[in-house]
PAZAPA-4460 file (N, C-alpha, C; in steps of 0.05 Angstrom, whole numbers, plus 32768, in hexadecimal, padded with zeros to 4 digits):
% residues 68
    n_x    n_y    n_z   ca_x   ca_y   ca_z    c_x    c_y    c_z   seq   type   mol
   87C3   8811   891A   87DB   8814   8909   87D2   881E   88ED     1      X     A
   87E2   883F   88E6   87D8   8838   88C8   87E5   8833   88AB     2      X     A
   87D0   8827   889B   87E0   880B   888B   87EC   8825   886E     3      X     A
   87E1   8839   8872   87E8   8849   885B   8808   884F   884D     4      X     A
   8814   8846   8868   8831   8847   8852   8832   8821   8843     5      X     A
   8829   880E   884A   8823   87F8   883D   881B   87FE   8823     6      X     A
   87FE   8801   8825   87EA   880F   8810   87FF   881A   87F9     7      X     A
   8814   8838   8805   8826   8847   87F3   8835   8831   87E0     8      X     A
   8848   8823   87ED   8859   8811   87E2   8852   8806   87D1     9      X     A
   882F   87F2   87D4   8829   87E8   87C2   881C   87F0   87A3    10      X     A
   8814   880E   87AB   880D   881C   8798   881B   8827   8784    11      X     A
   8837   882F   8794   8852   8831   8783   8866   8821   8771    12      X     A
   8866   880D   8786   8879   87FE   8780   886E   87DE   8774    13      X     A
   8858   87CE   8784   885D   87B3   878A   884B   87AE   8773    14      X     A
   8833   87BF   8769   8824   87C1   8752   8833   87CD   8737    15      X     A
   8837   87DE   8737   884D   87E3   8720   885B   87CA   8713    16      X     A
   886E   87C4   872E   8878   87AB   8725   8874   8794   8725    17      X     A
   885B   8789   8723   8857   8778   870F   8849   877F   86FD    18      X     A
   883D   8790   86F9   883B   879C   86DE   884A   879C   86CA    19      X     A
   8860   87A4   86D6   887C   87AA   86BC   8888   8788   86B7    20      X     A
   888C   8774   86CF   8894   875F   86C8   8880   8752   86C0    21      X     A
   8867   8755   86BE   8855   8741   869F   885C   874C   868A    22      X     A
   885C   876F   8689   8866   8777   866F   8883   8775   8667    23      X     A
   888D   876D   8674   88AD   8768   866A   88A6   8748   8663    24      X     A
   889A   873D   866E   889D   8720   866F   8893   870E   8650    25      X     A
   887B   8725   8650   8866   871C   863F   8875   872F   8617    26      X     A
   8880   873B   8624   8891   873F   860E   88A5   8735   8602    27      X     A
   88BA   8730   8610   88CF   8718   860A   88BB   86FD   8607    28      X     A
   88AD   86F5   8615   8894   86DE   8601   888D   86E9   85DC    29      X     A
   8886   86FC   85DF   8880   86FB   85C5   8899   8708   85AF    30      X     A
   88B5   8710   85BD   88C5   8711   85AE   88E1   86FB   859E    31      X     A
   88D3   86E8   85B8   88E4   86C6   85B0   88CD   86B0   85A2    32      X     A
   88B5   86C9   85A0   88A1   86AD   859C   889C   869D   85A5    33      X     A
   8899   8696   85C4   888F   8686   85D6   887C   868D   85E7    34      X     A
   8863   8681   85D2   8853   8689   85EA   883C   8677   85FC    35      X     A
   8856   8673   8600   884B   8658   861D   8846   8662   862B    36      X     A
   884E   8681   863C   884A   8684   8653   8834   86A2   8651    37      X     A
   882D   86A8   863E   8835   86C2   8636   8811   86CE   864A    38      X     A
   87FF   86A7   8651   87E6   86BF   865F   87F6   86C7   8675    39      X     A
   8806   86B2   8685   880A   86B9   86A3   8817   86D0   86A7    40      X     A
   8826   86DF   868F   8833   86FF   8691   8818   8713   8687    41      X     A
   87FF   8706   867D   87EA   8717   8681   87E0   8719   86A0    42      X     A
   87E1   86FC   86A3   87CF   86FD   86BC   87E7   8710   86D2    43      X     A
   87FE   870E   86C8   8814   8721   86E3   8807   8740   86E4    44      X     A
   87FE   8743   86C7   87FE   875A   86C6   87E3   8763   86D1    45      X     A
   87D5   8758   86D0   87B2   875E   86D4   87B3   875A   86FA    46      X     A
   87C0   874A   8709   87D0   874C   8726   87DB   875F   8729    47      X     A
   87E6   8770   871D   87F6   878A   8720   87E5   879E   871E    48      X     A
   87C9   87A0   8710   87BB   87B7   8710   87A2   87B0   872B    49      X     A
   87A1   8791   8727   878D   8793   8743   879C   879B   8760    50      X     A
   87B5   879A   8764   87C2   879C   8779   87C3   87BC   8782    51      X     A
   87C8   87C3   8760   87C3   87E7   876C   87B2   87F4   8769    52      X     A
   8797   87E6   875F   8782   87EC   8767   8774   87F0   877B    53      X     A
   8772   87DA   8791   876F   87C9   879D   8775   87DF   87BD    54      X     A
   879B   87E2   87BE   87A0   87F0   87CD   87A3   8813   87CA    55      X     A
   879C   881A   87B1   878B   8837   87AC   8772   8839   87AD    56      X     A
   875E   8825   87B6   8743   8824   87C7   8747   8823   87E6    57      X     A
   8759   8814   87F2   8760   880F   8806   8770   882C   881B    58      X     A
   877E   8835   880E   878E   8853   880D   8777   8868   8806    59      X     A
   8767   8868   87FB   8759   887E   87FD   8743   8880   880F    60      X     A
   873B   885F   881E   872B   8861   8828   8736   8864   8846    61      X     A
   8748   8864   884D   8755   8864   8865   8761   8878   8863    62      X     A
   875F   8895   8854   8765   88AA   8855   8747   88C2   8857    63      X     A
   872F   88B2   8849   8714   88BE   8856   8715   88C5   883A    64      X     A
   8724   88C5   881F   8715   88C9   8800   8708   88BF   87F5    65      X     A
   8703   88A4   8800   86D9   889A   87F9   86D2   888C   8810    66      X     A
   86BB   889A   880D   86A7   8893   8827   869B   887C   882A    67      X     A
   8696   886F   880D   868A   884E   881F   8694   883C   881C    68      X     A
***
């Protein structure tokens, strides 16, 4: 089976967004001045770049654009 339309979605969509919801998140934190929460909308966001990292290693390597 191949996982590359998976791979797509997540690259598009599922990483992006949480990207954008730490940065939305972590903004309204620092625009009410609460920042109680404000690592765990870092940490959303730092999940959002490993995810499409992650599956743009995965997608390229299951397309033959790096070899090891």
């Amino acid at each position: 089976m191949d996982h590359s339309f998976i791979y797509i979605i997540h690259i598009l969509f599922a990483g992006p967004l949480l990207v954008y919801g730490g940065y939305a998140g972590k903004m309204l934190s620092e625009k009410y001045e609460d920042n109680k929460y404000i690592n765990v909308f870092l940490m959303l966001m730092f999940v959002g770049v490993v995810v499409v990292l992650y599956h743009a290693y995965k997608y390229g390597k299951i397309k033959g654009y790096i070899d090891y």
